[in-house]
N, C-alpha and C positions, 0 to 999 in steps of 0.2 A: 500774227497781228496782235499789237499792243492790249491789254485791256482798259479801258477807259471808263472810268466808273465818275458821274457829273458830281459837282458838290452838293446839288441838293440829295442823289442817291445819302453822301458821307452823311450831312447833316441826318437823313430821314433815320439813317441808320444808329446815328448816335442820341437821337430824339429817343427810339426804341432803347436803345443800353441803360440811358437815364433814368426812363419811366420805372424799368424793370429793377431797377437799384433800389429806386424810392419807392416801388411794392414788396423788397423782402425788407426795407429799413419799417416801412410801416407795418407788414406782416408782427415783426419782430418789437415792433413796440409795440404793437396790441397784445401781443402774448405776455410781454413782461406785466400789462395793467392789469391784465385779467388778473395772472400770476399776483400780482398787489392786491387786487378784492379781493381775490379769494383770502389770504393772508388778515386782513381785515374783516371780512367774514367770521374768521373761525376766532380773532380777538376780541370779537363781540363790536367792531365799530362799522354798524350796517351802515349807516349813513353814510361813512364814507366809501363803501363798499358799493355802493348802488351808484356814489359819483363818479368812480372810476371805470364802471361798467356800463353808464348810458355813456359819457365820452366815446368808449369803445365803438360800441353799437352806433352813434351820431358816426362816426370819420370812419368807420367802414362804407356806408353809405353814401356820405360825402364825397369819399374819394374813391368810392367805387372798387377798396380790394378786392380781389379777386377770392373768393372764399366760398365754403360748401354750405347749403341750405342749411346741415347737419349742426354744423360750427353755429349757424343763427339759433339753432331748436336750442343748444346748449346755454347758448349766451342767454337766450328768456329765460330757460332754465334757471340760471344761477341768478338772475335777475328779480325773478320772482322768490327764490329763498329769499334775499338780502330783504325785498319790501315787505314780505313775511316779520324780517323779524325787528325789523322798521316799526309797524307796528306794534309790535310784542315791547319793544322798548317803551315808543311813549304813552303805551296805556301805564304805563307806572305800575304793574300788574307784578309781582315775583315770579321765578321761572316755576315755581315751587306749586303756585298757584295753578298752572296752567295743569285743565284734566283732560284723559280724552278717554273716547270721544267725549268731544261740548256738545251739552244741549243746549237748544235755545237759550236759556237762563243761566247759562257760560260763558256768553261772549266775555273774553277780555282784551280784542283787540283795538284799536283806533280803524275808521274806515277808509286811509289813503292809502297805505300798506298793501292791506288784502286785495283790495279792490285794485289795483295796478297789478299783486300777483298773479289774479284771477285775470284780465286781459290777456298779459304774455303767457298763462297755462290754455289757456283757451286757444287761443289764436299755432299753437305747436302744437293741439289734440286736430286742429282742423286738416292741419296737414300730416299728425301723425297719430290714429286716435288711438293704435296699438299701446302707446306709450303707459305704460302702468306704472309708475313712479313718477308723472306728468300729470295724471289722474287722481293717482293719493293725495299729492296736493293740491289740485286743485279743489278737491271733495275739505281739504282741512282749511284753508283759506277760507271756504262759504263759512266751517264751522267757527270761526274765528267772528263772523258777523253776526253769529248766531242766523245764520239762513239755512243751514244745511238741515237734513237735505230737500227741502224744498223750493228752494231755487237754485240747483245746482242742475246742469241740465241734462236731461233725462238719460242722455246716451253714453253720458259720464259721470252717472251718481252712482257712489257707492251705495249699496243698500246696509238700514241701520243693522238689518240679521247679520251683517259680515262680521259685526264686531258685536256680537250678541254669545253672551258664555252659551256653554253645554249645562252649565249646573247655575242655580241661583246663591250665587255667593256674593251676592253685594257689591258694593264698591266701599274701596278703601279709604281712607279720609288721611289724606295728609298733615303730620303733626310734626317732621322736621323741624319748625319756624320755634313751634313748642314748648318741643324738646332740645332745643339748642343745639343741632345739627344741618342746621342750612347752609350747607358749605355747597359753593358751586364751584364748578370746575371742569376740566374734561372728560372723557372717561379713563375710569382710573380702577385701582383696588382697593378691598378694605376685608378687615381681620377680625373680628369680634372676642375676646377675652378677657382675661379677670388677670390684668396687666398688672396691678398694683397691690394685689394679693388681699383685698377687701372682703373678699367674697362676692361682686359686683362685675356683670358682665363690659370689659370698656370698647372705645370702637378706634381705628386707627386707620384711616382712608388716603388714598393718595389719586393724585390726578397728572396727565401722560403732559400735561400744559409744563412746557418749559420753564415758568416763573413761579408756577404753583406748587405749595408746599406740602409734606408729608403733613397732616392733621393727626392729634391724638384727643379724644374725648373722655373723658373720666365720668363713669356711670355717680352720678350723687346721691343714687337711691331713692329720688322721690318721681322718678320718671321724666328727667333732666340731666345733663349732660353739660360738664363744665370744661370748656379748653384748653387743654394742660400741654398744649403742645413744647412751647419753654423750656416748661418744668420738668420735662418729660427728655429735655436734650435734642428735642429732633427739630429744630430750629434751623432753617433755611437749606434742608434736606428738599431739595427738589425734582418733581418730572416722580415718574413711574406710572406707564401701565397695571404694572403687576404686582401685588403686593400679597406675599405668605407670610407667616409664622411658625417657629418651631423652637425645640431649647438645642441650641447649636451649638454651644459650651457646656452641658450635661452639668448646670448648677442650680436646675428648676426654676429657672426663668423662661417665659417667653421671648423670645430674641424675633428681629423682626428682616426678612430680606425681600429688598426692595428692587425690580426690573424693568426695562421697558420693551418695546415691542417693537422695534424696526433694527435693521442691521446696523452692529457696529456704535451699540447705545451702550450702558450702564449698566452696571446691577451692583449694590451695595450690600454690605449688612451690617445691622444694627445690633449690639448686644446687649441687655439690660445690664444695670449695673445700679448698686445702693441706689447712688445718686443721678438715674436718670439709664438712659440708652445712650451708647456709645457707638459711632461710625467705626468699625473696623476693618472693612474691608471695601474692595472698590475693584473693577476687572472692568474690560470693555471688552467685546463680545459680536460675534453673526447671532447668536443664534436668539426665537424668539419668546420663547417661553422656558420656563425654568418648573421642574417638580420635585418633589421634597420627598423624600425615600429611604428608607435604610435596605442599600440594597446591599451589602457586605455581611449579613449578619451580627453586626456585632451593634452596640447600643447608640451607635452616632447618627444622627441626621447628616445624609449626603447632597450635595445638590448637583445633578449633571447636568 
């Protein structure tokens, strides 16, 4: 006997093929926007970062993707960093400035930021209150209002003793801005030495940021620091996690080699010279860290 299958059967069936198309085209375009904030995120453009991730969060909803509560806890997550730092922007504040813990008479953030933070951490401690990386923020959010921790709530304040030393050693007092070293950036390395043969300790910093430049600081002796990066030849030397020193031509220079940290990245070196530091060498590389050793015996700096 034939099989006979009616056209609304075909239709119903290709209604379902359709629908399930336009749930991995949307899946997959929601992946790439997160993928976009996040990217945004870490370029410092929160703003836009928080646009691309309530979109998200709306047309999931909207359209109903099929997706794991987990995926939602995430998406606040990243939601509440970006308004975090939403605020941290337009208080006008320096990153530099920012201490922790804040006290009360710390706040430096504006209150639309935090305050939207603090909903989506809250609202992910309800349904997941184990979450301890969920919690830290939210306890740094209040402190941003200066409320913490007295309106943070009870079953998820951190207490002030968490972050109370063993010994009374003060707090430190930020003088980068200063001392002419407020260089922001990623995380990066930095080298301390007497580069220029002054008798003066100098600083030479780099950051993992793509676009961002190897820094050189020339100590001036009066507890200031003037930016000789130029001068110094390391001008448009960019990216590195990792940043040593060593005399790797044995002519009593410090020579400087510069690395990063993810597979199949970079690692340079730098040589002094009269007139500056000179790019000599360049490899690309697996591996993540580099260390500086004389393992041969004999008087060279090796780097394996």
């Amino acid at each position: 006997m034939p099989l006979v299958v009616s056209n609304a059967k075909l239709f119903q069936c290709n209604e379902m093929k359709n629908t399930r198309t336009l749930e991995i085209k949307l899946n997959e375009q929601m992946q790439l926007r997160v993928k976009i904030a996040t990217e945004l995120l870490q370029g410092g453009m929160a703003q836009e970062a928080v646009a691309q991730l309530e979109y998200v969060y709306a047309e999931i909803k909207k359209k109903k993707v099929p997706v794991k509560e987990s995926y939602f806890r995430n998406l606040r997550d990243l939601l509440g960093i970006a308004y975090l730092r939403v605020g941290g922007e337009k208080s006008g504040v320096p990153p530099h400035d920012w201490v922790f813990p804040m006290g009360p008479g710390e706040a430096t953030s504006l209150p639309a930021g935090p305050r939207k933070a603090i909903e989506l951490y809250e609202s992910n401690l309800k349904g997941a209150p184990d979450e301890l990386a969920t919690r830290w923020l939210l306890n740094i959010a209040y402190m941003t209002l200066g409320e913490y921790p007295d309106k943070v709530p009870a079953a998820w304040r951190i207490p002030p003793t968490a972050f109370a030393s063993e010994y009374a050693i003060g707090r430190f007092v930020d003088i980068a801005a200063a001392a002419g070293v407020d260089a922001v950036g990623h995380a990066g390395g930095s080298v301390v030495d007497d580069f220029d043969g002054d008798g003066l300790l100098d600083i030479v910093a780099s950051s993992r940021g793509l676009t961002d430049p190897l820094r050189f600081f020339r100590n001036e002796g009066d507890g200031t620091f003037d930016e000789w990066t130029e001068r110094a030849g390391l001008r448009g030397q960019l990216g590195g996690l990792n940043l040593a020193h060593a005399d790797y031509d044995n002519d009593g220079d410090a020579d400087l080699f510069q690395g990063n940290d993810a597979a199949t990245i970079f690692t340079r070196t730098h040589v002094q010279q009269a007139s500056g530091f000179k790019w000599v060498t360049q490899a690309y590389h697996r591996e993540r860290n580099s260390l500086l050793n004389k393992f041969s015996g004999d008087s060279n700096t090796n780097i394996p």
